[in-house]
C-alpha positions in Angstrom: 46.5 47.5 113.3 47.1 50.4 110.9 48.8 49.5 107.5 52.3 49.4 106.7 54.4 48.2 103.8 56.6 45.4 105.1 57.8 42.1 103.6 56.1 38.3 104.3 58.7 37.9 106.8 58.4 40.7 108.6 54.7 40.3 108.4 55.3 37.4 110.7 56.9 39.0 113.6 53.9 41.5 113.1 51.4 38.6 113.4 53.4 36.6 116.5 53.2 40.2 118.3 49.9 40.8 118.1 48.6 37.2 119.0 51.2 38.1 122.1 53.2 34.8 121.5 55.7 34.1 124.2 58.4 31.7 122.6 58.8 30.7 119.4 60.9 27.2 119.3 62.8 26.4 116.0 66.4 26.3 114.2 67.0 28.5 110.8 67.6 27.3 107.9 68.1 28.6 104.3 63.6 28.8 103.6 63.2 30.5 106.8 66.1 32.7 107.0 64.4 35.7 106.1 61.4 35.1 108.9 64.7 34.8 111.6 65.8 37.9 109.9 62.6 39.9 110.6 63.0 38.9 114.2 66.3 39.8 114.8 66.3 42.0 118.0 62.6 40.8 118.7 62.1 40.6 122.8 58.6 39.0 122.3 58.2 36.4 120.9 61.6 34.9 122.4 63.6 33.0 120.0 64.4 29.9 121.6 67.0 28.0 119.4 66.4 24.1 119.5 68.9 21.6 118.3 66.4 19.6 116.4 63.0 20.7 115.1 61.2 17.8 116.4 62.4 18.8 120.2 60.7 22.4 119.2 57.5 21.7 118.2 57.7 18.8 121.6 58.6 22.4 123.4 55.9 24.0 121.8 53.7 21.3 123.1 54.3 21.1 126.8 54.2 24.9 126.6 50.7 25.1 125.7 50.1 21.9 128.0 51.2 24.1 130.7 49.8 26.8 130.0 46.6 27.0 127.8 48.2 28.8 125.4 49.2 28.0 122.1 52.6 26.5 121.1 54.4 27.9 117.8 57.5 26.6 116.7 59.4 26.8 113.2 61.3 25.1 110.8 62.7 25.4 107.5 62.2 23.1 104.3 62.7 19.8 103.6 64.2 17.6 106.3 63.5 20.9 108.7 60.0 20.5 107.9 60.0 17.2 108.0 61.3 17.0 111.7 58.1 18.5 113.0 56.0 16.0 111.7 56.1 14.0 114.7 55.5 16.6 117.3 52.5 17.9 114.9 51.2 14.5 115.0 51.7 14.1 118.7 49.5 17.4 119.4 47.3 16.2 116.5 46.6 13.1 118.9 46.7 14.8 122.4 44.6 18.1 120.8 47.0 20.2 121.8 47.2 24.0 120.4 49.7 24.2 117.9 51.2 26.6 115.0 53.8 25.5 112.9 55.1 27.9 110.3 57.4 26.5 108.0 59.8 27.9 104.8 59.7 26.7 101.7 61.3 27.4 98.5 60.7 30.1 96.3 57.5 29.1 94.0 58.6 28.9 90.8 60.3 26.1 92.3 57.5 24.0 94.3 57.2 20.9 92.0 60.6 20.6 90.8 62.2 18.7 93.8 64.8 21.6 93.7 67.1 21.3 97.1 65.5 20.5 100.4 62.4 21.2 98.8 59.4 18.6 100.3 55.9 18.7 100.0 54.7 19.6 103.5 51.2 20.4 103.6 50.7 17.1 101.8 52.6 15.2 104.6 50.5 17.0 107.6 47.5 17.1 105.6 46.2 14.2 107.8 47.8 15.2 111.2 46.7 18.6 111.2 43.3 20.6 111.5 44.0 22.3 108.8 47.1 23.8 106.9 47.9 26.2 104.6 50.9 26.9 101.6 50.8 30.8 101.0 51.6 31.5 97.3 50.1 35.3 97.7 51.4 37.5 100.2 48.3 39.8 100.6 47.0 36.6 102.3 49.3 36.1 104.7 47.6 38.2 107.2 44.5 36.3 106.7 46.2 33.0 107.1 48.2 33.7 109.8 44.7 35.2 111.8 43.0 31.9 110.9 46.2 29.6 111.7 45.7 30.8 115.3 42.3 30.9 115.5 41.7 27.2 114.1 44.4 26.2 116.7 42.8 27.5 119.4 39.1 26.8 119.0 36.8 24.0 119.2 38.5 20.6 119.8 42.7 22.5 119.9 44.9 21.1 117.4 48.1 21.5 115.1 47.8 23.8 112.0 50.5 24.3 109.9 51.7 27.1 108.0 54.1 26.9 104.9 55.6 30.5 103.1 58.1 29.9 100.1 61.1 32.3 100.1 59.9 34.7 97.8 56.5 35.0 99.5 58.8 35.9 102.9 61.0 38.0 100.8 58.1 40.0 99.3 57.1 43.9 100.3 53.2 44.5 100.6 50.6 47.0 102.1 50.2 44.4 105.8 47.2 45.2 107.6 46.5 42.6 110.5 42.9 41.4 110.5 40.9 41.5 114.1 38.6 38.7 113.2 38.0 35.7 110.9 35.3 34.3 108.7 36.3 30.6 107.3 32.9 29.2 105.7 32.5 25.7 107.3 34.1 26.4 110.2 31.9 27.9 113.3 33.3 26.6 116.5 31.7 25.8 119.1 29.4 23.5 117.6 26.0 24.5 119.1 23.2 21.9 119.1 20.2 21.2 121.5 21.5 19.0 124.2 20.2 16.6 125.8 20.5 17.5 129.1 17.0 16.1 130.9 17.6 12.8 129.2 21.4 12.8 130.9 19.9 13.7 134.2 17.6 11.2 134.4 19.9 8.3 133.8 22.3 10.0 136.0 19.5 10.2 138.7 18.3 6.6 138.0 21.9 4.8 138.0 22.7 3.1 141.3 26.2 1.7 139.9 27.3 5.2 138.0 31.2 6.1 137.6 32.2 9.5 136.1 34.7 8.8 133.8 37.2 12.2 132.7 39.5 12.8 130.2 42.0 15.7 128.3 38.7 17.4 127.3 39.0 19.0 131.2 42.3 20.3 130.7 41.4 21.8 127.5 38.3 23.5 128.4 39.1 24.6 132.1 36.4 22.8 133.3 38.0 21.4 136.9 36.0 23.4 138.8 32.3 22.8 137.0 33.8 19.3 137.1 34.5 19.5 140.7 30.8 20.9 141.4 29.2 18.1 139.5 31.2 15.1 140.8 30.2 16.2 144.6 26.5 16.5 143.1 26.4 13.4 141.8 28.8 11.6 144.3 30.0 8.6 142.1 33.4 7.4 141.6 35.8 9.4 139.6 38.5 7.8 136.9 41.0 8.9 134.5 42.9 8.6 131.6 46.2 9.7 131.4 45.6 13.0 129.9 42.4 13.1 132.6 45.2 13.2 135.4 44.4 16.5 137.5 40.8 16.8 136.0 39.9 15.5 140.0 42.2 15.3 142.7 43.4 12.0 142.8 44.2 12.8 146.4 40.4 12.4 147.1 38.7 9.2 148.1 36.2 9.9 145.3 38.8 9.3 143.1 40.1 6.3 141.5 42.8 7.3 139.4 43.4 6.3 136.3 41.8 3.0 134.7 42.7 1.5 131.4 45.6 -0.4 130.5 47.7 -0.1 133.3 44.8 1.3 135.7 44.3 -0.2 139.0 42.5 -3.0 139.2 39.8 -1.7 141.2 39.1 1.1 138.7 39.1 -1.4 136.2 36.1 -3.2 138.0 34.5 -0.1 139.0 34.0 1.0 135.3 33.5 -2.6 133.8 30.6 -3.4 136.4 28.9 0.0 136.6 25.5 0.8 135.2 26.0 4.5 133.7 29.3 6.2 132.3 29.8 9.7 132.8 32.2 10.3 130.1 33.5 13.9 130.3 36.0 15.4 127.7 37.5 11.9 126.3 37.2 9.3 123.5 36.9 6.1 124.5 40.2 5.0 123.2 41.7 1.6 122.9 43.9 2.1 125.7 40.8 2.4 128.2 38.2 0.0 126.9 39.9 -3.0 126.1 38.0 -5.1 123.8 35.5 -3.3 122.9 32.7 -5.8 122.5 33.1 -6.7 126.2 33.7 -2.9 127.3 31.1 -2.1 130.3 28.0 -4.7 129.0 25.6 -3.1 131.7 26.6 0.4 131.2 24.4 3.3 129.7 26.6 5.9 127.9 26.5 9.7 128.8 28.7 11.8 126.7 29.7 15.0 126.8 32.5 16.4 124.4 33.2 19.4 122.1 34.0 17.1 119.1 30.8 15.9 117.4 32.8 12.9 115.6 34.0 11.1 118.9 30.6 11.1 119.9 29.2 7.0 119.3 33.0 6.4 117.2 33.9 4.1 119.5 31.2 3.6 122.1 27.4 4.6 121.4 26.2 7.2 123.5 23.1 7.0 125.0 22.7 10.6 125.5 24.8 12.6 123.3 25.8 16.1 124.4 27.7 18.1 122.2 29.5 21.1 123.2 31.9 22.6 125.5 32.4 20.9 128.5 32.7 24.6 130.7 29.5 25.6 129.1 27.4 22.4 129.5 28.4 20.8 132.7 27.1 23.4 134.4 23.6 22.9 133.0 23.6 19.3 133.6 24.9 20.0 137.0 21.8 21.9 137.2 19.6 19.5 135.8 20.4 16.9 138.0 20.2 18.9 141.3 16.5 19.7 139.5 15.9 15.9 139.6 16.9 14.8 142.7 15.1 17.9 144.1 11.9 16.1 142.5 12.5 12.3 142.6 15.5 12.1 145.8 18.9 11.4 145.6 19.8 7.9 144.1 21.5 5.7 147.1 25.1 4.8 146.2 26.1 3.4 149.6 26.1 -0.2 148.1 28.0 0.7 145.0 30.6 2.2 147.6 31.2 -0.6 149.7 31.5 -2.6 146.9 34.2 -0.3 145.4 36.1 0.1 148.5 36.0 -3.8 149.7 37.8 -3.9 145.6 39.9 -1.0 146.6 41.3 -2.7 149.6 41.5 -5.9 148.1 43.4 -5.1 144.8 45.2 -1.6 146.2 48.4 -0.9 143.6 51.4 -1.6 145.9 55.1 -2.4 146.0 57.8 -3.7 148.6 61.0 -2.3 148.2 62.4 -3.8 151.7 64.8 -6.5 150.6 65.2 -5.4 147.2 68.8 -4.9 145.8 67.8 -2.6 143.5 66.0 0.4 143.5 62.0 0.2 142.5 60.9 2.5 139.8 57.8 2.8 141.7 59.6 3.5 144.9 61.1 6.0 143.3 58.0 7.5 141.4 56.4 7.7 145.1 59.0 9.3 147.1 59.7 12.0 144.2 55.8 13.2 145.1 56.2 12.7 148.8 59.6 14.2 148.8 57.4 17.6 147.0 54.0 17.1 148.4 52.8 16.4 145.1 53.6 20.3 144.3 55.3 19.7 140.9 54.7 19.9 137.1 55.8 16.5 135.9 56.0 15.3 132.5 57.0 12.0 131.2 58.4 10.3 128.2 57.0 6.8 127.1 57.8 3.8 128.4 57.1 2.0 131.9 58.8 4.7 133.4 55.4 6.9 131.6 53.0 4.2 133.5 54.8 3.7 137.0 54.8 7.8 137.4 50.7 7.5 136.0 50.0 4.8 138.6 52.5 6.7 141.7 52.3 10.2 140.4 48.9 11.4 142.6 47.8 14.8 140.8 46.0 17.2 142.5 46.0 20.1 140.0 45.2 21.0 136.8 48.1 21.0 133.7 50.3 19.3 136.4 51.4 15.6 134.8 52.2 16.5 131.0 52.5 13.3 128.7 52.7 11.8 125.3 49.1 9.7 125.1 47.6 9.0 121.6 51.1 8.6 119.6 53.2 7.8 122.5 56.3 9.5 121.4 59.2 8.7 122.7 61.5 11.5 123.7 58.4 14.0 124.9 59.8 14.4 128.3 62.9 16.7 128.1 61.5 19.1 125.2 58.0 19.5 127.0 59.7 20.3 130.4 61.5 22.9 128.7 58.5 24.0 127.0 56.7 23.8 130.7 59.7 25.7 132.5 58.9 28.9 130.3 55.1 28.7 130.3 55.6 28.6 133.8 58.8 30.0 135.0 58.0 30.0 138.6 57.2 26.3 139.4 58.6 23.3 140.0 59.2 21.1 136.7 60.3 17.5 137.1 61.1 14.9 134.5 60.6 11.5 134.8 61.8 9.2 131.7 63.4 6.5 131.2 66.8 5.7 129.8 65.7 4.7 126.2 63.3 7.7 125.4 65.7 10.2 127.0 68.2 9.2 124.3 65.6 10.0 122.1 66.0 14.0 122.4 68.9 14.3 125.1 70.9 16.5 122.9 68.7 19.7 124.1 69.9 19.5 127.3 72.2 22.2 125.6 69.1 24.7 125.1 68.1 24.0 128.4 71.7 25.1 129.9 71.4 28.1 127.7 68.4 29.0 128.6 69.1 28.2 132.9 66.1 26.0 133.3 66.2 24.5 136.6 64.2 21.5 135.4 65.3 17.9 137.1 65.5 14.7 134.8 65.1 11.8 136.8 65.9 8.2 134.5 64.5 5.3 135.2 67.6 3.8 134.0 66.8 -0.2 133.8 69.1 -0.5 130.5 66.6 -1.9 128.7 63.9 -0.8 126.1 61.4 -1.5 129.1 57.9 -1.5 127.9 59.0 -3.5 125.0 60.9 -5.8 126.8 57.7 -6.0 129.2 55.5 -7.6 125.8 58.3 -10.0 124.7 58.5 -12.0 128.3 55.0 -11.9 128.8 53.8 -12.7 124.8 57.2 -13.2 122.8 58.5 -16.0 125.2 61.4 -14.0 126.5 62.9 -13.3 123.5 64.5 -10.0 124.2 64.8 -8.9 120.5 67.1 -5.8 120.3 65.6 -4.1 123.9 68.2 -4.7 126.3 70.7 -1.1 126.0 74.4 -1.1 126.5 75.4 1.5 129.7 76.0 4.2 127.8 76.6 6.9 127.9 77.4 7.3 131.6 74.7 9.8 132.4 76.4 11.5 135.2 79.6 12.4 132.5 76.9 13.6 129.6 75.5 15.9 132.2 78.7 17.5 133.0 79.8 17.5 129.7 76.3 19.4 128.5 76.9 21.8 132.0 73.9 20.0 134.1 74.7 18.8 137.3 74.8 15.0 137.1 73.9 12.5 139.6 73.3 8.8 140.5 70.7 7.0 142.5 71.2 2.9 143.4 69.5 2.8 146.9 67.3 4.5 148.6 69.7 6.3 151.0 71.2 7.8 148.0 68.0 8.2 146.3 66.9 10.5 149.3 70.3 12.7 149.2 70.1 13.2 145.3 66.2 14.4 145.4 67.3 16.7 147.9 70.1 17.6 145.8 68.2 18.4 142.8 65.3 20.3 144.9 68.3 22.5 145.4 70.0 23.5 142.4 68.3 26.3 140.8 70.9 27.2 138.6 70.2 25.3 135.5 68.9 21.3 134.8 69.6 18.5 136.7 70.4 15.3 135.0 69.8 12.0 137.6 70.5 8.6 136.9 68.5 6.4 139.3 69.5 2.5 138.6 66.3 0.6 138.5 65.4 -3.0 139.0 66.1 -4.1 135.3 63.6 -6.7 135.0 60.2 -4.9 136.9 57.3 -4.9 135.4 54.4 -2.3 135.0 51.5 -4.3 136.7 48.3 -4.5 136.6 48.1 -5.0 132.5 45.0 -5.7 130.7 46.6 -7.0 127.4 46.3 -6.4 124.3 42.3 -7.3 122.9 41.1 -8.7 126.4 38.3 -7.1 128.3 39.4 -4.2 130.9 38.8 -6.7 133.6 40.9 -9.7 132.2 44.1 -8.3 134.3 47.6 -9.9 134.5 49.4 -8.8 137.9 53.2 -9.4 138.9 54.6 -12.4 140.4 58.4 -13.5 139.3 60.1 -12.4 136.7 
C-alpha cells in the first residue's frame, strides 16, 4: 500500500479495508468519534450501529462463527469499553476470532481518571491473546497488521486494540505493512508428532470412541475428519462446540456427551479403551470428575494449542499441531497399519453401544401434555426445516434441549455460548450470522430470561431487515437455575421464577418484528410456518413451555460422567 499522510483514525478505515472487513459492530462515543468520522461514507466495512457494545462484540462473534472470518467491533472509553469485556471474554473462551478497537482519552490524560477514562488493556489483559494501547501513531499500522494476524492464527482468539484521542486525531506518513514479525510468536507450532505411536493404539483399541470438539470448526477439518472417522470406524461424540464436526444424522454418531449428553454417549466414552480427542480440551463440562473420567481409556490428542495438551487429561500420545494438517497424516498412518497388522474388530464394541443406544435413547412424550414441550418444540423446528438452518442459542435449558434435539449435519450450523456461558448470545450472534451469511436460514432459539438479556437490538435487527426467527422457550422462570435448586437446593426457588412480562408478542410489534405465540402444538405448527415465511425482517415467537421440565439426562456437578440423574416427576 503506497504511503499517504492521514490521521490515526483514518489510518483505521485504511487498515479495516485492506484486511477486507465486512461489518464493523459498535456505537460512538466521544474517544472514538474521530475513528466514526474517518468512516463516514465507508461502504466496506459496514457500519452496523448496536445499542449496546456488549451485543456488538456478541455480533462480532457469531459473525466469525459463521463465517471463519474475523469479527471486529468498537467501542469508546470507559463504560463503552468496558461493555465488550464480556463478549471478549466469551470469544476468549470459545477461541473465536476477534478485534476489538477501542478509544481512549488523549494521553496526557491516561492515569488521571479524567472522564470515562478506564484502564482497558489492564481489564482484558487476561481474556485476550494479546492487546495493545498505541501511544505512537507510526505504530499503528504495525499494531493493527499484528491485531489481525494474532486473531486469526494459531488457536483464534480476542485481541484488543486501544487508540487515545490524540493518537486518532494525529496526521502521519501511513504505510500499511504486508507482513508481521512478533518475536515469540510463530504460529503454527511445529513439533515432531507422534503419529506412529497414535496409530498403533488406534489400531490396537477394540473399545476406541473419537471424541471432537470446536478445534474442527476452527481449522476446517470436517472433511479430513470425515475421512478418518470412516477409517477408523469407531463411534463419534461431541461437545457443544463439536456440533457439526460429524453429522449427527449418521449412525456413527453419538451426539454430544457431557453434562447433558445422552446416556449412551456417556457410557460409550466412560467404558472405552482409547480416546480420539480431536480439536477440544477436556473441559469440566465433559469429564465429570475427573479422577473417575474414562479409567480404562488411553489418551490420543490432537490440538493446535500446546497448553491444553495433558492440562486436564494426560495424553498418551501428544500431537501438536493443526488439526487440517495432521489428521491427514494419521489418517495415513493408520490405513499403513492396518494394511500391515488388519483391521481391529469393533463389531462387539458396536453391539454393545447400540443395545445402550436403544436402551437409554433421549426421548419425550408430548401426547397428553397441557403444555407445550421445549423438546417437542426443539424437534419439530428441525423437522419442520430438514435440519437446513443456522441456529444459535442463548444459555439456559433452552441452550441444552436445542443441543440434545437440534441434529447438525453441517459445519458452523449450531452457534453457542460454551466456556462462559453468557447469557444473551443468541439474538446478537444471529444478527452477526444473518450478515456473514446473508442467504441462509438463521433461527434463534433462547429462552425467556437470556433474551431479556440483549432484547433491545431487535431494533438493529429491524434496521438492518434481518429475517432472523427468535423462538422463546418461554417457561417464566430462570430455568437452568431453577433446575439446580429442586434438584440440590430443596426447591427453594430463590429469585428464578420471572413475572410475564413483557408480553412478547406487544414488544415485537412495538420494535417492528412480527410477534407471535405458540401454547400447543397445532398453533406451534401454524406459527413455524408463519415465521419460515416472513422474509421481511425478524420474527419474535413466544412459545409457552411446560414451566417446570427439566433438561435430563444430568451428570451433576463433581460425579463421574456415568453417575446420571434422568427425569421422573417434578
Amino acid at each position: 500500500m503506497a504511503k499517504e499522510k492521514i490521521t490515526g483514525a483514518m489510518a483505521v478505515r485504511r487498515a479495516l479495508e485492506a484486511e477486507g472487513v465486512e461489518y464493523v459492530f459498535g456505537m460512538p462515543g466521544g474517544t472514538i468519534l474521530p475513528i466514526y468520522d474517518a468512516m463516514w461514507g465507508c461502504e466496506r466495512p459496514k457500519q452496523v450501529l448496536i445499542r449496546h457494545e456488549q451485543v456488538g462484540g456478541h455480533a462480532a462473534e457469531g459473525f466469525a462463527h459463521a463465517t471463519g472470518k474475523v469479527g471486529v467491533c468498537f467501542g469508546t472509553s470507559g463504560p463503552g469499553a468496558t461493555n465488550l469485556v464480556t463478549a471478549i471474554a466469551d470469544a476468549y473462551m470459545d477461541s473465536v476470532p476477534l478485534v476489538a478497537i477501542t478509544g481512549n482519552v488523549a494521553t496526557s490524560l491516561i492515569g488521571s481518571d479524567a472522564f470515562q477514562e478506564a484502564d482497558i488493556t489492564g481489564i482484558t489483559m487476561p481474556i485476550t491473546k494479546h492487546n495493545w494501547l498505541v501511544t505512537d501513531v507510526h505504530d499503528l499500522p504495525r499494531i493493527l497488521k499484528e491485531a489481525f494476524y494474532v486473531a486469526r492464527t494459531g488457536r483464534p482468539g480476542p485481541v484488543l486494540v486501544d487508540i487515545p484521542k490524540d493518537i486518532q486525531n494525529t496526521e502521519f506518513e501511513f504505510e500499511y505493512p504486508e507482513s508481521v514479525d512478533i518475536p515469540g510468536y510463530h504460529p503454527p507450532v511445529r513439533e515432531e508428532p507422534r503419529l506412529k505411536d497414535a496409530a498403533v493404539l488406534i489400531r490396537g483399541a477394540t473399545r476406541p470412541i473419537i471424541y471432537l470438539g470446536g478445534g474442527v470448526r476452527i481449522s476446517d477439518a470436517h472433511k479430513e475428519v470425515s475421512t478418518f472417522a470412516e477409517l477408523v470406524g469407531a463411534p463419534v461424540v461431541t461437545t457443544v462446540h463439536g456440533k457439526g464436526a460429524f453429522p449427527e444424522t449418521s449412525p456413527q454418531c453419538l451426539g454430544m456427551f457431557g453434562m447433558h449428553g445422552s446416556r449412551y454417549a456417556n457410557y460409550a466414552v466412560q467404558y472405552s479403551d482409547l480416546i480420539i480427542a480431536l480439536g477440544a480440551r477436556f473441559d469440566d463440562r465433559v469429564t465429570g470428575k475427573l479422577s473417575t473420567f474414562a479409567p480404562e481409556a488411553k489418551i490420543v490428542h490432537l490440538d493446535i494449542d500446546p497448553a491444553e495438551i495433558s492440562k486436564l487429561v494426560t495424553a498418551t500420545v501428544p500431537l501438536v499441531g493443526d488439526l487440517r494438517r495432521l489428521l491427514p497424516q494419521l489418517t495415513e498412518e493408520v490405513r499403513r497399519a492396518e494394511a500391515a497388522h488388519g483391521k481391529p474388530d469393533l463389531a462387539a464394541w458396536w453391539r454393545r453401544i447400540d443395545e445402550w443406544r436403544k436402551k437409554y435413547p433421549l426421548t419425550y412424550q408430548q401426547e397428553g401434555q397441557k403444555y407445550l414441550l421445549p423438546q417437542y418444540v426443539v424437534d419439530t423446528l428441525w423437522k419442520k426445516t430438514n435440519g437446513k438452518a443456522i441456529v444459535t442459542t442463548g444459555v439456559g435449558e433452552h441452550q441444552m434441549f436445542a443441543a440434545q434435539w437440534w441434529r447438525t449435519s453441517e459445519p458452523r450450523q449450531f452457534i453457542t455460548s460454551g466456556g462462559l456461558g453468557t447469557m444473551g448470545f443468541c439474538l446478537p450472534s444471529a444478527i452477526g450470522a444473518q450478515l456473514g451469511r446473508p442467504g441462509e436460514l438463521v433461527i434463534g432459539i433462547d429462552g425467556d430470561g437470556s433474551f431479556q438479556m440483549t432484547l433491545q437490538d431487535l431494533a438493529t435487527a429491524v434496521d438492518l431487515e434481518l429475517p432472523i426467527k427468535i423462538f422463546v422457550l418461554n417457561n417464566l422462570f430462570l430455568g437452568m437455575v431453577r433446575q439446580w435448586q429442586e434438584l440440590f437446593y430443596e426447591r427453594r426457588f430463590a429469585q428464578t421464577p420471572l413475572t410475564d412480562r413483557p408480553d412478547l408478542v406487544k414488544l415485537a410489534d412495538a420494535y417492528g418484528c412480527l410477534g407471535l405465540r405458540a401454547r400447543t402444538p397445532e398453533e406451534l405448527d401454524q406459527v413455524i410456518d408463519q415465521a419460515l415465511a416472513n422474509s421481511k425482517g425478524p420474527t419474535i415467537v413466544d412459545v409457552r413451555v411446560r414451566r417446570q421440565e427439566k433438561v435430563f439426562p444430568m451428570v451433576p456437578a463433581g460425579a463421574p460422567l456415568n453417575d446420571m440423574i434422568d427425569g421422573g416427576g417434578d
